[in-house]
N, C-alpha and C positions, 0 to 999 in steps of 0.2 A: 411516505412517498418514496418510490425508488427509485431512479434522475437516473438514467444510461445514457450514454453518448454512441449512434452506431452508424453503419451504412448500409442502405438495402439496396438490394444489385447493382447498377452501376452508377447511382444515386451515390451525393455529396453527402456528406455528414451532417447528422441534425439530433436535437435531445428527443429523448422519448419518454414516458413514463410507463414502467411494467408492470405488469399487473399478474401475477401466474405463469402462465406460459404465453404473453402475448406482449407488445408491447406498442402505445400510443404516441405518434409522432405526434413533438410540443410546441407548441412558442410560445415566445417572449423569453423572458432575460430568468436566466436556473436561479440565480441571487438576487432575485426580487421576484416575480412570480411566474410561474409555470401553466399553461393553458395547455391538455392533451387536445390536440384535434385531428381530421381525419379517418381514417380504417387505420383499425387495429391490425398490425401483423405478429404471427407468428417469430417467438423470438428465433425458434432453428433455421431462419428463411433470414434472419441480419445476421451481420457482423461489430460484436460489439469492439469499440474502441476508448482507449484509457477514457477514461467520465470527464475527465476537467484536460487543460491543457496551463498548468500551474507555469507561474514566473521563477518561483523555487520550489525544491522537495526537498524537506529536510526527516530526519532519521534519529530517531535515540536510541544511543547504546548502555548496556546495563540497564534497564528499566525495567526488567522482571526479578524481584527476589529470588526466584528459582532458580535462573541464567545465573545471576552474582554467582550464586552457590554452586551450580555445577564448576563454575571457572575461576573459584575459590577467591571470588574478588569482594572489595567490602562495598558497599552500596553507596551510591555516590553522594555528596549531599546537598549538589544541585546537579538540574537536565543535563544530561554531557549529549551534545545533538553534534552531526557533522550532515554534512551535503550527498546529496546523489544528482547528477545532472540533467534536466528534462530528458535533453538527447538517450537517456538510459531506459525511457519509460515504452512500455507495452500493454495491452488492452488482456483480456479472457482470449484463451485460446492460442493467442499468437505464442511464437516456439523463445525460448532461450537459447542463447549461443554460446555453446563452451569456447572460451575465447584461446588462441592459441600460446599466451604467454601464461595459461595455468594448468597447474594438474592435480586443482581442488576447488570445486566450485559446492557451495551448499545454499543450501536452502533456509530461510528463517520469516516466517507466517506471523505475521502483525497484522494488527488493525489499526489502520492510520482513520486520520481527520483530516476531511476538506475544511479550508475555512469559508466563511457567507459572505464577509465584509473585511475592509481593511483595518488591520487591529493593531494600534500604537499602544504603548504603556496602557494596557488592560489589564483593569484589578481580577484577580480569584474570582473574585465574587460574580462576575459579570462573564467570565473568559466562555462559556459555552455558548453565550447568546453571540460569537462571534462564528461559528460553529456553524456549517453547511448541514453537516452531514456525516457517515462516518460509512467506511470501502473496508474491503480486503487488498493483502498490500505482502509483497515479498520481497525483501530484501536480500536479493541473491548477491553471494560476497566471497571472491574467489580468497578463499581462505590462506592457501598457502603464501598468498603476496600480502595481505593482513598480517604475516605472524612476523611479517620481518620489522623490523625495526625504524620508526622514523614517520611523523605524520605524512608522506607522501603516501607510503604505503598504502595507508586507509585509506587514501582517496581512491588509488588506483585502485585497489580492490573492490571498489565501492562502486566503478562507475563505468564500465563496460557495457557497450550497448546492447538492449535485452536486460539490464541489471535492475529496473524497477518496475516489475509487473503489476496493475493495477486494476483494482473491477471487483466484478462487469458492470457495477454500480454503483450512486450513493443513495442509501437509505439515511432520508432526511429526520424521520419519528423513531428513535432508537433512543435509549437511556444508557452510555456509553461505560456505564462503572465496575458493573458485572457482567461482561461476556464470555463466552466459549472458544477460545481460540485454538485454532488446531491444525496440522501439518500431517498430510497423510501422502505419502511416494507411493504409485505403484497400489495402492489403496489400503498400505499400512501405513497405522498411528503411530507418527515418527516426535510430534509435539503436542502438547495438551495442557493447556492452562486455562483460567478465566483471567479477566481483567481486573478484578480483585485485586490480583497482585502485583500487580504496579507500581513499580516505587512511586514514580511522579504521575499524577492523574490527569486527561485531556485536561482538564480548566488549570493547571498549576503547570503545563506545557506550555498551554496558549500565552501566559500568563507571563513568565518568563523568559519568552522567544521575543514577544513583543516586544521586550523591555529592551530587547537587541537592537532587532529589526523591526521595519515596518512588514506585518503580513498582507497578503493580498488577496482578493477575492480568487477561489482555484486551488490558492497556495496546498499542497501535501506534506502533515506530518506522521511519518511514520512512527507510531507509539513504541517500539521496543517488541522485543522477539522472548519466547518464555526459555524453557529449559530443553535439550534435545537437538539442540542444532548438530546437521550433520553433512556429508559429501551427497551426489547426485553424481549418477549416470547418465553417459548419451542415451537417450530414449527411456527415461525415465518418466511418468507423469506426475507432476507435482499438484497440489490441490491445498488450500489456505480458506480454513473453511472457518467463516467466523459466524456464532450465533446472532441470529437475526439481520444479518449480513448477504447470506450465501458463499457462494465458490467460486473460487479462482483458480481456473486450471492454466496448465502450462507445459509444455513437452521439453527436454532440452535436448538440442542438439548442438554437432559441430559445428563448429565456423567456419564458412569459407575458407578453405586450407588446411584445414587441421587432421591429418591424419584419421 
């Protein structure tokens, strides 16, 4: 089932379930169960917005063997995860902001996990039945403030507004172990991995996130980015296409003020 969250004309926000090119306004509660009712519309007639509305979004870095290896690092030997702040989060379609304090912003196409239920000290063995559902997910990260020195950095980089684009949906019936993740700018393949290569896998994420903190229904983990990460242009169109996921598009543009 595919869970979008969207607004049709100047209608509030409500879930829907999609079906093709159409989508079914729902009710009831997305993390226990989903009822489509009403007429179908036409999804190019909504406006999708981020799926969940999370308490936190978290992010792992180094989690593709490829990534390690392009950036000659050695593989971690547990989740190295850091934060991206709700406030950063954007739906399908909405634009990116080259923010005025950078002059390197890139792009890097994950496939994150919603979670279903609240998940404390949750074994492996169990961590996917905590599991919603699983989005396409861009972890845009102004690079040049990343390379300086000092965990601030990484947060700042991490968390400019427009910096966690998400969607257009969750696909709840996916088998999350082997997929196709891809990054294509401008409609060249700029990233290309399966899920495969993972260091740490959604159920050994879930798993030892929990073991931190409590997750919440909503919650967004960003699963890690493959190999290929790179800069973006104003007006460039970015696309995070994951198998059996769909696309996640996104335009960037200036910021208010920025030259």
């Amino acid at each position: 089932m595919k869970i979008a969250r969207f607004i049709a004309g100047n209608g509030r926000p409500q879930y829907g379930v999609v079906d093709s090119d159409l989508i079914r306004p729902a009710s009831g509660d997305i993390f226990d169960q989903v009822h489509p009712t009403g007429e179908a519309l036409p999804i190019n007639k909504i406006k999708f917005l981020p799926p969940v509305l999370p308490t936190k979004i978290l992010a792992l870095g180094i989690n593709y063997r490829s990534h390690a290896s392009e950036l000659k690092l050695k593989l971690p030997k547990e989740p190295m995860f850091f934060y991206k702040p709700t406030s950063a989060l954007i739906g399908a379609l909405d634009a990116i902001e080259y923010p005025l304090q950078s002059n390197r912003v890139d792009y890097e196409a994950e496939m994150a996990v919603v979670i279903g239920k609240t998940a404390r000290n949750v074994p492996v063995t169990r961590a996917l039945e905590y599991a919603l559902g699983y989005t396409c997910f861009n972890d845009v990260t102004a690079r040049d403030i990343q390379s300086k020195d000092g965990a601030l950095e990484l947060v700042v980089s991490k968390s400019f507004d427009t910096f966690a684009p998400v969607g257009p949906w969750i696909e709840t019936d996916v088998d999350p172990t082997d997929l196709l993740v891809e990054c294509w700018v401008n409609e060249k393949l700029k990233q290309s991995a399966r899920t495969s290569d993972l260091v740490f896998g959604v159920a050994e994420i879930i798993s030892y996130i929990s073991s931190i903190m409590t997750l919440c229904p909503g919650d967004i983990i960003a699963t890690g980015t493959p190999a290929g990460i790179g800069p973006m242009s104003v007006g460039d169109i970015v696309s995070v296409r994951v198998e059996g996921l769909g696309t996640l598009e996104n335009t960037l543009v200036s910021a208010p003020g920025r030259p």
